[in-house]
TIKEGU-222460 format. One record per residue (C-alpha): x, y, z; residue in one letter; chain. Coordinates in Angstrom, 2 decimals. Each point is the difference from the previous one (the first is absolute). Layout:
N
- x,y,z,rest,kette
- X,Y,Z,A,A
...
***
This chain:
84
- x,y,z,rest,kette
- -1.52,-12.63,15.61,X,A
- 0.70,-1.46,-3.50,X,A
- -1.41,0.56,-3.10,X,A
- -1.33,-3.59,-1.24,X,A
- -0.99,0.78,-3.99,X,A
- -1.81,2.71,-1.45,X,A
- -1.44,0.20,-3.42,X,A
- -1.57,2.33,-2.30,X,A
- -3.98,0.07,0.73,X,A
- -1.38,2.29,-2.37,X,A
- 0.90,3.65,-1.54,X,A
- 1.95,1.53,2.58,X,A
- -1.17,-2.51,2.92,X,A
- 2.77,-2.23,1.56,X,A
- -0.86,-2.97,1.78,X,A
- 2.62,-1.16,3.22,X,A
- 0.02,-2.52,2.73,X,A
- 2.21,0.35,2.92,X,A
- 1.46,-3.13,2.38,X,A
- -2.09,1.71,3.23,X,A
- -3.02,0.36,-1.31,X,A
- -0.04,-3.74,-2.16,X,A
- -4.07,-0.29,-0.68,X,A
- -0.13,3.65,-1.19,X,A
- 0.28,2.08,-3.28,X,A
- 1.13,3.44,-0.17,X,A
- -0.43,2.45,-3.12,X,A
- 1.86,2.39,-0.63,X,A
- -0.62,2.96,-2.28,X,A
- 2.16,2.14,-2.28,X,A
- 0.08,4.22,1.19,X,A
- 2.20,1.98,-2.35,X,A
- 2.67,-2.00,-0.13,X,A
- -0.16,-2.52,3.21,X,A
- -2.38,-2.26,1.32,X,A
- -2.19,-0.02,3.43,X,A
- -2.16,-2.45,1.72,X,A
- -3.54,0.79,-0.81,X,A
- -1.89,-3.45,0.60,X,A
- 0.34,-3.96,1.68,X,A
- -1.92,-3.10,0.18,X,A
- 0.37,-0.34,3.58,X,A
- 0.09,-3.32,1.22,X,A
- -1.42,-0.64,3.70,X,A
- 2.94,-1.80,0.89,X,A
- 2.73,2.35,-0.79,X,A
- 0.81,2.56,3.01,X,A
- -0.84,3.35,-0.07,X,A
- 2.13,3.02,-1.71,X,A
- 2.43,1.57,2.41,X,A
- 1.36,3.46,0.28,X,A
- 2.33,0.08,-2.82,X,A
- -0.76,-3.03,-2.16,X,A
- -1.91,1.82,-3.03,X,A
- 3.26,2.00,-0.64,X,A
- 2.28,-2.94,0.31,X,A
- -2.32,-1.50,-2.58,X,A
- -0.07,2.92,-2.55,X,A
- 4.07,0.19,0.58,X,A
- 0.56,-3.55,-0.89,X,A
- -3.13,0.13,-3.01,X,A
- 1.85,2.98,-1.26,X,A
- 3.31,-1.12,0.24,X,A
- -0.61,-3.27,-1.64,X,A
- -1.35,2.02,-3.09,X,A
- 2.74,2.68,0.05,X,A
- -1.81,2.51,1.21,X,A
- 1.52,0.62,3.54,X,A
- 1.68,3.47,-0.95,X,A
- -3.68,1.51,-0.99,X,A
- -1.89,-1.78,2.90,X,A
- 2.73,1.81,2.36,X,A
- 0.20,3.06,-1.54,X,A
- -3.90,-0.07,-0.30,X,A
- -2.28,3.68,1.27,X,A
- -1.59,-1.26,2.83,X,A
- 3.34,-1.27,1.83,X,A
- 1.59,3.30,-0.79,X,A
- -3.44,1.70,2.19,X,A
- 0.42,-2.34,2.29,X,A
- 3.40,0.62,0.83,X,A
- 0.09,3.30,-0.44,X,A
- -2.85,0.62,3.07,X,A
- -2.82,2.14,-2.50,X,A
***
């Protein structure tokens, strides 16, 4: 998946489109010091979200804006991968 553009939406709200989902919007917003996907417009005609393409979204939103060492290093991947 590729990143298309992104922009700046609002205070702490990025918008991005990705090449597999074309008709759809994704925003993104800022947590500490990385961002997440927290909303869409959905279009009908873009497939559905597979296993595995929300974090390849936030990886390539937060690399784009230099953030890739906080979204990694981020709490909830540390509980994850720890097993608590």
């Amino acid at each position: 998946m590729k990143m298309i553009r992104w922009s700046y939406s609002r205070r702490k709200v990025v918008r991005a489109y990705f090449d597999k989902f074309p008709g759809s919007t994704f925003y993104f917003r800022r947590i500490r010091s990385y961002f997440y996907l927290y909303s869409s417009d959905w279009s009908k005609e873009d497939p559905l979200l597979e296993e595995g393409d929300q974090e390849e979204m936030q990886l390539l939103v937060n690399e784009s804006l230099g953030r890739k060492e906080a979204y990694r290093n981020r709490k909830s991947l540390k509980k994850k991968t720890s097993g608590h």
